[in-house]
C-alpha positions in Angstrom: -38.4 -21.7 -20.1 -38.5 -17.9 -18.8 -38.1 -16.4 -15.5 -38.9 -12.8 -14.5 -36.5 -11.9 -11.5 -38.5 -8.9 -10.1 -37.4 -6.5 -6.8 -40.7 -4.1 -5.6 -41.5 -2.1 -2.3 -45.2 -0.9 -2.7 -45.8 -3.0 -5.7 -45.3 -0.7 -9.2 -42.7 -3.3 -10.3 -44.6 -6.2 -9.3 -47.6 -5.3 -11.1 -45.6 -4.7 -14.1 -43.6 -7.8 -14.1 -47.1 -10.1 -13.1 -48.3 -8.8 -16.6 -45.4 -9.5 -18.6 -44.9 -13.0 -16.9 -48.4 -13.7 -18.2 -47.4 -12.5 -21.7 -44.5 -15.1 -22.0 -45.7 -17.4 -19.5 -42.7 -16.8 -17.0 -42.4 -17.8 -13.7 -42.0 -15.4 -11.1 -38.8 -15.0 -8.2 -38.4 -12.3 -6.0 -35.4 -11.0 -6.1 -32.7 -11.3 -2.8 -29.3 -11.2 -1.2 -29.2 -15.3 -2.1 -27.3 -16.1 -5.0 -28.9 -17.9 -7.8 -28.1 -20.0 -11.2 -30.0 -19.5 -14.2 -30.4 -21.8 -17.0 -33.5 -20.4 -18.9 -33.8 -19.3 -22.4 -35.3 -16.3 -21.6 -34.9 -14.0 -18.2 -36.1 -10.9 -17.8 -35.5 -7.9 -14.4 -38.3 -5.7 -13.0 -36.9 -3.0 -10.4 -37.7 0.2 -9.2 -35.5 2.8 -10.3 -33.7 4.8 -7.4 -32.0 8.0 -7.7 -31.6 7.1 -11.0 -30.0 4.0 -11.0 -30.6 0.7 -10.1 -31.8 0.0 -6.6 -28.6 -1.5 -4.7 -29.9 -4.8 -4.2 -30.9 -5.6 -7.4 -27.4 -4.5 -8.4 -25.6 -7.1 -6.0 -28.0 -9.9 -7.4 -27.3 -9.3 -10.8 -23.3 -9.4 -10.1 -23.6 -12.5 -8.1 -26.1 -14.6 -10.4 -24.8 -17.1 -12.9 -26.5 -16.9 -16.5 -26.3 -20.3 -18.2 -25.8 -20.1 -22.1 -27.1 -17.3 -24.2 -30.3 -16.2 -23.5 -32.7 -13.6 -24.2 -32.2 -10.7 -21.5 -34.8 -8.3 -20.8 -35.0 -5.0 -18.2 -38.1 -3.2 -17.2 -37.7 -0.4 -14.8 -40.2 1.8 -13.2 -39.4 5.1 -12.4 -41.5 8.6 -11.7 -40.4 11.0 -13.9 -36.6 9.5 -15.3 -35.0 6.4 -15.3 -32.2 8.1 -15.5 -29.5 5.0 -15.3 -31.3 2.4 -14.5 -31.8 0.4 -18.0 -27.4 1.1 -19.1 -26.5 0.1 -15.4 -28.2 -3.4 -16.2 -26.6 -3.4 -19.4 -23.4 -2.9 -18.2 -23.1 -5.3 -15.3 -24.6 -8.2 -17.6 -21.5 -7.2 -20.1 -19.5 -7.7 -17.6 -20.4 -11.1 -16.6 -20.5 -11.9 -20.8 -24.3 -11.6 -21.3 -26.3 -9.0 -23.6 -28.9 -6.6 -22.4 -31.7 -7.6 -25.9 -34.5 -4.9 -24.7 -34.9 -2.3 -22.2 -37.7 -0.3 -21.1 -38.9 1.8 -18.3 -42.3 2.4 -17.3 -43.7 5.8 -15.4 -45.4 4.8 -12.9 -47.1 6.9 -9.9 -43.6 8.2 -7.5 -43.9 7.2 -3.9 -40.5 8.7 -2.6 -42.6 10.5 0.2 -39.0 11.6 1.9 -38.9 14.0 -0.9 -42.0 14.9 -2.6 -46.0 14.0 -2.1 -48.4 11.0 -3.2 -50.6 12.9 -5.5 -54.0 11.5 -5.0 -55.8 12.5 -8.2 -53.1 11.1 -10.1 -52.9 7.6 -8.7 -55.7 6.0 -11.2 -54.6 7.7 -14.2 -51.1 6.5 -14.1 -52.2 3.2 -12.8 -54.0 2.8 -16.0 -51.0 4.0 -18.1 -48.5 1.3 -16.2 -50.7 -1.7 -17.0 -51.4 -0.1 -20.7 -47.3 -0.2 -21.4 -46.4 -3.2 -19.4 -48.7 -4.7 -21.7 -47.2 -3.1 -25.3 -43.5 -3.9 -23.5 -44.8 -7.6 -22.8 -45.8 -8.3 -26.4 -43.2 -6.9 -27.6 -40.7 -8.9 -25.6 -42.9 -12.0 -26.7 -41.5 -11.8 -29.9 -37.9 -11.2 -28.4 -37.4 -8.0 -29.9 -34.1 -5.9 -29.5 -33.3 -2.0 -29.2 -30.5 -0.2 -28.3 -30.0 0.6 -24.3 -29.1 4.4 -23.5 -25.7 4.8 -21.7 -25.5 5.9 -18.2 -25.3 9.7 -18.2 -22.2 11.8 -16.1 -25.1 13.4 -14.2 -27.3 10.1 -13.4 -24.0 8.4 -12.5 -23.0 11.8 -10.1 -26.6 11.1 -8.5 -26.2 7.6 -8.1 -23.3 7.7 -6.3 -25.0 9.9 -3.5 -27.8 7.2 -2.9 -24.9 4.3 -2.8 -23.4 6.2 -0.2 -26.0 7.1 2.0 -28.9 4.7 1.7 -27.6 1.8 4.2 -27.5 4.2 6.9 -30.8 6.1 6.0 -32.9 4.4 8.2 -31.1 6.7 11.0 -34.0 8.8 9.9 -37.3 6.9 10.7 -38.4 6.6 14.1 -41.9 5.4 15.4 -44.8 7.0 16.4 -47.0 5.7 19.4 -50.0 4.4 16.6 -47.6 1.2 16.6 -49.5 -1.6 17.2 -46.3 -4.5 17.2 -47.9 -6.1 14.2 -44.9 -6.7 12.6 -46.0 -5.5 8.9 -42.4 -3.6 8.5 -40.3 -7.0 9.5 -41.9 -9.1 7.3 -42.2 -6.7 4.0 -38.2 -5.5 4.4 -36.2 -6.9 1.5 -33.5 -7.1 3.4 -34.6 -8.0 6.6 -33.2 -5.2 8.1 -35.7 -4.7 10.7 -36.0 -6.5 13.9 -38.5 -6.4 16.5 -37.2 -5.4 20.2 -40.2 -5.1 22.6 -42.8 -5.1 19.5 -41.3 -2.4 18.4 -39.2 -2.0 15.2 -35.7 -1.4 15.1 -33.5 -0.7 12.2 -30.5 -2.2 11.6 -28.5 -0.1 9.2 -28.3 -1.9 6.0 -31.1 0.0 4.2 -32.3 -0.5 0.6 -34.1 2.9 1.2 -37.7 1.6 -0.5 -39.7 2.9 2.1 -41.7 -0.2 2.2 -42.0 -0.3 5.7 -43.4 2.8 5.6 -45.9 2.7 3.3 -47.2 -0.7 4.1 -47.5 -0.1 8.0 -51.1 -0.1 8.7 -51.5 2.5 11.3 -48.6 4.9 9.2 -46.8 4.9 12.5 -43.3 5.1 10.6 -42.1 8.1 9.8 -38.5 9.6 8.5 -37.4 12.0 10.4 -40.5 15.1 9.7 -40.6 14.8 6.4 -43.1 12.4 5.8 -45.4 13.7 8.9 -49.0 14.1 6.9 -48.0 12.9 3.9 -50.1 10.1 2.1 -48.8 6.3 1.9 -49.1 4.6 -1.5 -49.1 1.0 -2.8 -50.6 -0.3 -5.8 -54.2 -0.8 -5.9 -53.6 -4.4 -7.7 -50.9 -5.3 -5.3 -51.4 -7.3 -1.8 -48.8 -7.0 0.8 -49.0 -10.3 1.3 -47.8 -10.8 -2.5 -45.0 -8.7 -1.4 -43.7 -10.0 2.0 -40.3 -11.7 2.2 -40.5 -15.3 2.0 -38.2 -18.2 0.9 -38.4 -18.8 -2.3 
């Protein structure tokens, strides 16, 4: 039996893991604040990688889960330009618990962080076709359980990290709303960690932030904003991707 445990916000990670879940005929489970037990010979994580690291939830759900046995372990992150982190910080937390990181790869994939740089239109389908393209090599190759060796976590991805631990629960202090709301509640029900609630059909944030940007780049009317400098700025999502594939749910 295999499971892919997979955390995405406008759907890179998703795509990537729905191809290599077809490869090795894995099931699928998003990934939580719940704790979970696993008992399958093969398990694999799909994340995001953020600021170089692991995305904080994703984190907290590999500390928390209990691995059954010995099985096959497998990491796919996708990232813009660097992973940085993101592979040796799964390594080293699945040490931890006894377990061994067997293969690690990351993916470049098109970089939606809009609070700090711009969607580049004319990219988009290019690198779309290059995510599917190596999530496709990294699924076969996982197929046949192969190994290689996972980089350790750098001085300066681990310096970088630390900022984003720090400040990303409290970075929704920066997004406000603009009047183009329309109380469709798109941003409650995508949030991976239900941090937003509606008050008067209008969102409201309530400070434990995973920093994806989800809400904002899933709202249909881009009425979210942080703070000015996303004003203008293109939204992204994958083109393959449905937000209703990626809307919290029990699983």
């Amino acid at each position: 039996m295999s499971v892919i445990y997979y955390f995405s916000a406008t759907g890179n990670s998703l795509q990537a893991a729905k191809i290599i879940a077809k490869k090795i005929n894995a099931r699928l489970v998003k990934i939580t604040p719940k704790t979970v037990i696993c008992e399958e010979d093969m398990v694999g994580f799909v994340y995001p990688t953020f600021y170089w690291g692991l995305p904080g939830l994703v984190a907290q759900f590999v500390k928390k889960m209990q691995i059954k046995g010995n099985p096959y372990l497998f990491a796919v992150t996708t990232c813009g330009l660097s992973s940085g982190g993101a592979l040796g910080q799964m390594k080293d937390i699945l040490n931890k618990k006894g377990q061994v990181l067997c293969f690690g790869e990351s993916i470049r994939t098109v970089a939606n962080n809009i609070t700090k740089y711009r969607v580049h239109q004319n990219a988009i389908t290019k690198l779309v076709e290059k995510e599917d393209k190596k999530a496709t090599v990294i699924a076969e190759k996982i197929a046949k359980k192969e190994k290689n060796k996972i980089p350790k976590v750098s001085i300066m991805a681990k310096t970088f990290y630390k900022l984003y631990v720090k400040e990303y629960p409290n970075s929704d202090k920066g997004f406000f709303v603009t009047e183009d709301c329309v109380s469709c509640g798109t941003c409650q029900e995508i949030c991976p960690t239900s941090n937003i609630v509606l008050k008067d059909g209008k969102p409201v944030f309530q400070h434990h932030c995973e920093n994806c940007l989800a809400c904002l780049h899933w709202c249909p009317k881009n009425a979210i904003e942080w703070k000015k400098t996303t004003v203008g700025k293109q939204r992204y999502h994958h083109p393959e991707i449905s937000c209703k594939e990626l809307k919290t749910k029990e699983e």
